[in-house]
GUKOL-43734 format. One record per residue: residue number from 1; x, y, z of N, C-alpha, C in turn. Coordinates in nm, 2 decimals. Layout:
REM GUKOL-43734
(NUM (X Y Z) (X Y Z) (X Y Z)),
...
END
This chain:
REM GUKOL-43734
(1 (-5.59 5.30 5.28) (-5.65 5.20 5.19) (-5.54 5.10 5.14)),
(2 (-5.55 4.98 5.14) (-5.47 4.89 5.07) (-5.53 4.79 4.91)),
(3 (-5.43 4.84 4.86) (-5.44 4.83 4.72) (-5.35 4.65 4.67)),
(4 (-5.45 4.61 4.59) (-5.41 4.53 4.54) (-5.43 4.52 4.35)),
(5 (-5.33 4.53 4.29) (-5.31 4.51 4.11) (-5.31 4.40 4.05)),
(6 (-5.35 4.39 3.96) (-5.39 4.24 3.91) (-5.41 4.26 3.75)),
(7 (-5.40 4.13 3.65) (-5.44 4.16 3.49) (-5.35 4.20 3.43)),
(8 (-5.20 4.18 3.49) (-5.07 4.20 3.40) (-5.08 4.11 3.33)),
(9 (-4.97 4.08 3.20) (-4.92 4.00 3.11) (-4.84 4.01 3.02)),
(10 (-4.84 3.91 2.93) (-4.75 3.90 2.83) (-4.83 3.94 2.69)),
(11 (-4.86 4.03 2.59) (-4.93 4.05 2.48) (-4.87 4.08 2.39)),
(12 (-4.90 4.09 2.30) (-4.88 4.12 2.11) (-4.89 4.25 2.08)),
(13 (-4.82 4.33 2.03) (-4.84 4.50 2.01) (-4.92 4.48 1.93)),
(14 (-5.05 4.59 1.97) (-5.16 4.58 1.91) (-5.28 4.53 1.98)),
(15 (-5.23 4.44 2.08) (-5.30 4.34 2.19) (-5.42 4.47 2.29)),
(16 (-5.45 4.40 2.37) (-5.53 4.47 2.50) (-5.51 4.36 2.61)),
(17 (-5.51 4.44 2.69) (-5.50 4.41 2.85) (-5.62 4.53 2.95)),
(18 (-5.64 4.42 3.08) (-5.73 4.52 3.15) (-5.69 4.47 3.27)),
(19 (-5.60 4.61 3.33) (-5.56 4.58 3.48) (-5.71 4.64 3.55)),
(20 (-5.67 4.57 3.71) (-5.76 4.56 3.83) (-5.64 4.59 3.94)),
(21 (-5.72 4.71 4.01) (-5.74 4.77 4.12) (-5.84 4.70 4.21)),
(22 (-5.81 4.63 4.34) (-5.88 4.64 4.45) (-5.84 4.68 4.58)),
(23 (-5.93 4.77 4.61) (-5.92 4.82 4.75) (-6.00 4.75 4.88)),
(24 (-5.92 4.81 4.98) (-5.98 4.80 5.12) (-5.96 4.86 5.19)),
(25 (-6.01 4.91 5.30) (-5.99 4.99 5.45) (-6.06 5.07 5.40)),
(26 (-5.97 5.21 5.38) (-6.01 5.36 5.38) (-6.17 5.33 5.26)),
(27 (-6.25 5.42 5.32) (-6.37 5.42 5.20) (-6.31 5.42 5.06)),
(28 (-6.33 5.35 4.98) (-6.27 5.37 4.85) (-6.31 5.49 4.77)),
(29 (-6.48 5.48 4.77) (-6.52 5.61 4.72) (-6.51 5.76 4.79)),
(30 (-6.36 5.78 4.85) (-6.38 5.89 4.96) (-6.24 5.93 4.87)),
(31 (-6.19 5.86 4.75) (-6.03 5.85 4.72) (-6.03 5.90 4.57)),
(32 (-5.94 6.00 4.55) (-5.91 5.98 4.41) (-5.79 5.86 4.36)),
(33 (-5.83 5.81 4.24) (-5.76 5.71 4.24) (-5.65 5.76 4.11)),
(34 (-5.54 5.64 4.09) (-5.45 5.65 3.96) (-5.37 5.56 3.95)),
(35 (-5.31 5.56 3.82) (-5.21 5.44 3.77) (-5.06 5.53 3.73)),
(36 (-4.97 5.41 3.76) (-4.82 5.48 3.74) (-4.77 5.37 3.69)),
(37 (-4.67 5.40 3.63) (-4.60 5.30 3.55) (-4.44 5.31 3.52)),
(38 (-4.39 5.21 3.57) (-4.24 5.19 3.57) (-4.14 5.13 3.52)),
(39 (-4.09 5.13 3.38) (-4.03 5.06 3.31) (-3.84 5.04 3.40)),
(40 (-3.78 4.93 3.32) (-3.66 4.94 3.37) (-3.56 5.04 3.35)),
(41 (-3.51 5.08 3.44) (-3.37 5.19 3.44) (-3.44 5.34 3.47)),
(42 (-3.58 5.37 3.43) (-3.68 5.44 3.43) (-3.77 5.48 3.59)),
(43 (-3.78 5.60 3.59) (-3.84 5.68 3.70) (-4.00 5.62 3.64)),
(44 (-4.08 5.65 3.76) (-4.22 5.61 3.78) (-4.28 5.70 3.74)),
(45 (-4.35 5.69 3.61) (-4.48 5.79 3.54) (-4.58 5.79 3.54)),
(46 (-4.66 5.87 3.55) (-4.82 5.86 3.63) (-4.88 5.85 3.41)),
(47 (-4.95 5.75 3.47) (-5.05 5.73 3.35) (-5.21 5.75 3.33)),
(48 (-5.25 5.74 3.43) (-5.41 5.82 3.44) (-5.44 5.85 3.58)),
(49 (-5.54 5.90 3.60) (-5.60 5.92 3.73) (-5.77 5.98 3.69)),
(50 (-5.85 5.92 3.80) (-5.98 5.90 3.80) (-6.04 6.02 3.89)),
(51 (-6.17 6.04 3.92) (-6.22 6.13 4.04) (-6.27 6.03 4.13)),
(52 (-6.34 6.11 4.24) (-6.37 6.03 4.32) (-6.51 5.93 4.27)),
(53 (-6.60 6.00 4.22) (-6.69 5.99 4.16) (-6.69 5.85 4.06)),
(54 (-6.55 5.90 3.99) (-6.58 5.86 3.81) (-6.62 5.95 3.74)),
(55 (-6.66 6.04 3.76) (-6.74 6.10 3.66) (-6.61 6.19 3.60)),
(56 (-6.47 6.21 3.62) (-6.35 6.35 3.58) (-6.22 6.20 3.60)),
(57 (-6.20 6.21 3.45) (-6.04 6.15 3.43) (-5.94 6.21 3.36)),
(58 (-5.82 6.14 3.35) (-5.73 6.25 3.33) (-5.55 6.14 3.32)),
(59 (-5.54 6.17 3.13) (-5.43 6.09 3.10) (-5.33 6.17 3.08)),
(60 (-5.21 6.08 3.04) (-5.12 6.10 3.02) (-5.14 6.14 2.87)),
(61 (-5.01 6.19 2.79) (-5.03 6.22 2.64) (-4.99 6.07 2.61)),
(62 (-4.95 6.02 2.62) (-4.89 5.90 2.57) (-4.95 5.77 2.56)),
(63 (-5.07 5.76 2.65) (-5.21 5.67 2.64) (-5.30 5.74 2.61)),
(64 (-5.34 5.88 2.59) (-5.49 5.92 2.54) (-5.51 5.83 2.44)),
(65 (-5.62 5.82 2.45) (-5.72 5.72 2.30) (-5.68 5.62 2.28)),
(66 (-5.59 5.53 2.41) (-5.59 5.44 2.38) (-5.61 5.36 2.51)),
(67 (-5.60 5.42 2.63) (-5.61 5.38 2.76) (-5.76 5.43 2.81)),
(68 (-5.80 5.36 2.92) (-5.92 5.40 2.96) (-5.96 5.40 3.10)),
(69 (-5.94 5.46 3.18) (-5.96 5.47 3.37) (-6.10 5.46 3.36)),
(70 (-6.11 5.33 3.48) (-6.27 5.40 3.54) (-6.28 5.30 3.68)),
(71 (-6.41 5.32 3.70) (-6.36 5.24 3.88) (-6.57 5.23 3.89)),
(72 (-6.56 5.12 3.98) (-6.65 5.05 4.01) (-6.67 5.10 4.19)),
(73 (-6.73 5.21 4.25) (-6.72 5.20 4.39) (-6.80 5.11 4.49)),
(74 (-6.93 5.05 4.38) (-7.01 4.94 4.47) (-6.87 4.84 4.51)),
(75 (-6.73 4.80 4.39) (-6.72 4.69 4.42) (-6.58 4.72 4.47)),
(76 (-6.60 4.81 4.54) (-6.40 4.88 4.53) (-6.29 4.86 4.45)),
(77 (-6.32 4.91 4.32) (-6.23 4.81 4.25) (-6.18 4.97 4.13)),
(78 (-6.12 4.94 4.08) (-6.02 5.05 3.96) (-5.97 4.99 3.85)),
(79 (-5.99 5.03 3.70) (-5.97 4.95 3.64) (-5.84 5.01 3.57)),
(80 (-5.72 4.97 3.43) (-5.76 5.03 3.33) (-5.77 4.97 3.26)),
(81 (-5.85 4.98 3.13) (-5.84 4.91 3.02) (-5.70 4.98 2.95)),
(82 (-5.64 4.88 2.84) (-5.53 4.90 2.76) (-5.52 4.83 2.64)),
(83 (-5.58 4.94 2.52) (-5.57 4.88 2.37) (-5.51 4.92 2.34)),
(84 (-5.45 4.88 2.21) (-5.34 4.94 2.08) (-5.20 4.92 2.16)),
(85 (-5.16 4.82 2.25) (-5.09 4.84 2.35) (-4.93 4.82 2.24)),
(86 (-4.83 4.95 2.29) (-4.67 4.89 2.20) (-4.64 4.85 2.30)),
(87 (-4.48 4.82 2.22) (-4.38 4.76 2.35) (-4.30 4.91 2.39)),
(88 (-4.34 4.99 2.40) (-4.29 5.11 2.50) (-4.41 5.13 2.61)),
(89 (-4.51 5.03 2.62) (-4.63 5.08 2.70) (-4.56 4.94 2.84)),
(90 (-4.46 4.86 2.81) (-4.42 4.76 2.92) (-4.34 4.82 2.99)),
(91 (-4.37 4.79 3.15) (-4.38 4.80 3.24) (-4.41 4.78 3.36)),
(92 (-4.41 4.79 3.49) (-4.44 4.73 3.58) (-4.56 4.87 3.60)),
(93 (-4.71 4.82 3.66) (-4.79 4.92 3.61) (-4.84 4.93 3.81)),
(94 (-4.89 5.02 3.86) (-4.92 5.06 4.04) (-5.05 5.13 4.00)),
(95 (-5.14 5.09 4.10) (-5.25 5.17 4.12) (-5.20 5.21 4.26)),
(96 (-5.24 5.36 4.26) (-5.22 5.44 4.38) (-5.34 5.53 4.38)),
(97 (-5.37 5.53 4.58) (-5.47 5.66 4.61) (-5.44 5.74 4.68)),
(98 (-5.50 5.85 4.59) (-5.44 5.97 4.65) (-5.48 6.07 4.77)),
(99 (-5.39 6.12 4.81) (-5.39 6.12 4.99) (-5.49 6.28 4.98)),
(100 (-5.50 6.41 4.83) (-5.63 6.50 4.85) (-5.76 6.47 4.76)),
(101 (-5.79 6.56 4.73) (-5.93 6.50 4.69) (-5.95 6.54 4.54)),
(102 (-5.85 6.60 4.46) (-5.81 6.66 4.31) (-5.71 6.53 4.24)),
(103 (-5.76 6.51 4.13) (-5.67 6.47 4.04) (-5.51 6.56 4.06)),
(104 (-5.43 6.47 4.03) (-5.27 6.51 4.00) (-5.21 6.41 3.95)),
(105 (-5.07 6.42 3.89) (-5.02 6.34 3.83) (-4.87 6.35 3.88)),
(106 (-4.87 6.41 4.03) (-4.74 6.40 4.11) (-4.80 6.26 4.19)),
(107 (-4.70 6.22 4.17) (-4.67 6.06 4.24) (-4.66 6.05 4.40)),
(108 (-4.59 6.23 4.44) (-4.60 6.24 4.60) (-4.73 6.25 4.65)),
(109 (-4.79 6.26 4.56) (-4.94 6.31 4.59) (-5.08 6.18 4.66)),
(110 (-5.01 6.11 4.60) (-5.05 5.91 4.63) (-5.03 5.89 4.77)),
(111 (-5.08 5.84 4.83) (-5.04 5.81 4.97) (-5.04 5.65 5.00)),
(112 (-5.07 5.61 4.90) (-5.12 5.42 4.94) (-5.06 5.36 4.77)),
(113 (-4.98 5.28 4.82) (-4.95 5.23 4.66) (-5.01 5.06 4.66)),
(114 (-5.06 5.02 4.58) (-5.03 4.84 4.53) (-4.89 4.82 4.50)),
(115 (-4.87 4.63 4.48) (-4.74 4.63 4.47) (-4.68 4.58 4.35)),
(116 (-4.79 4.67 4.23) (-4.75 4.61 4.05) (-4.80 4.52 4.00)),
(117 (-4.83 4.57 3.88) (-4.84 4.45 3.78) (-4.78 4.43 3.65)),
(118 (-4.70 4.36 3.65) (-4.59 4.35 3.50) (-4.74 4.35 3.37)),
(119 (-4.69 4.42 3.32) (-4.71 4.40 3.13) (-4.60 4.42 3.03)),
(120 (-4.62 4.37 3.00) (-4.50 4.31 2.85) (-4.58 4.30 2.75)),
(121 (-4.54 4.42 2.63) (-4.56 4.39 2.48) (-4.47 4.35 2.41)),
(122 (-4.46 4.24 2.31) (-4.38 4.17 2.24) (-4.45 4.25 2.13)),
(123 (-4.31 4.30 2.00) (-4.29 4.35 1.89) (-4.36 4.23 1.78)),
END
């Protein structure tokens, strides 16, 4: 599947932002999906991950109750929403799908990456 990320920016801590995931090729709804996130100097950290369905998600401690996974399979698409956003949530942010059919939050586990979307929270 090829993944394209979109809905980065520049925001106000405190702000919201809503990245976009769109897919193509592999059936989308055949995929578990997820978001990783890459600050500078910083290794790539998995931030949520979806079921195939929708219906089973699954965050990080560090966005619960404030982030939101969900995905659209009529329209192949992955979202996340992002409120209460700080400036430790900036980053370059990846939707990746994953190559079995279980949520994980190992990064080898992704088999298809997009190619980023910056977000920046200003203090």
């Amino acid at each position: 599947v090829q993944l394209q990320a979109s809905g980065g920016g520049l925001v106000q801590a405190g702000g919201s932002l809503r990245l976009s995931c769109a897919a193509s090729g592999r059936s989308f709804s055949s995929v578990v999906m997820g978001w990783f996130r890459q600050a500078p100097g910083k290794e790539r950290d998995f931030v949520a991950a979806i079921t195939r369905s929708g219906g089973g998600t699954y965050y990080a401690v560090s966005v619960k109750g404030r982030f939101t996974i969900s995905r659209d399979n009529a329209k192949n698409t992955m979202y996340l929403q992002m409120n209460s956003l700080k400036p430790e949530d900036a980053a370059v942010y990846y939707c990746a799908a994953g190559r079995t059919g279980y949520i994980t939050i190992n990064e080898y586990e992704y088999d298809s990456w997009g190619q980023g979307t910056q977000v920046t929270v200003s203090s």
